[in-house]
C-alpha positions, 0 to 999 in steps of 0.5 A: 514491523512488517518487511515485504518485498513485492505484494501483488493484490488482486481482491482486497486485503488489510494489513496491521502497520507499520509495514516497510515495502519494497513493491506493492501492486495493487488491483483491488482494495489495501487497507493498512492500519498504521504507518507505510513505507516504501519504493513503489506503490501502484493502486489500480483500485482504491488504498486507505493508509490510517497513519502515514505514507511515505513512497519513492514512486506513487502510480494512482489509477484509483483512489488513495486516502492517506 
């Protein structure tokens, strides 16, 4: 499992699942290939999670597909 404390995304990146999360802020393209979990997700730009999604606080601009 991958922990992260805070990712700020400006571009695109792919990550291998499962990832634990406290703060992803994302302006760009997050691909996760696997489970995600977390406190806080902000898109501004487009998400794509493969498995599942489980969040506090969701904050969607964009476009996410879970």
């Amino acid at each position: 499992m991958q922990e992260i404390e805070k990712l700020s995304i400006v571009g695109s990146i792919r990550l291998t699942g499962p990832v634990k999360f406290m703060r992803i802020d994302l302006l760009g393209s997050l691909n996760i290939d696997g489970r995600a979990e977390g406190k806080t997700l902000e898109i501004g730009g487009s998400a794509k999670i493969e498995n599942s999604l489980k969040s506090g606080k969701l904050d969607i601009s964009g476009r996410l597909e879970a």
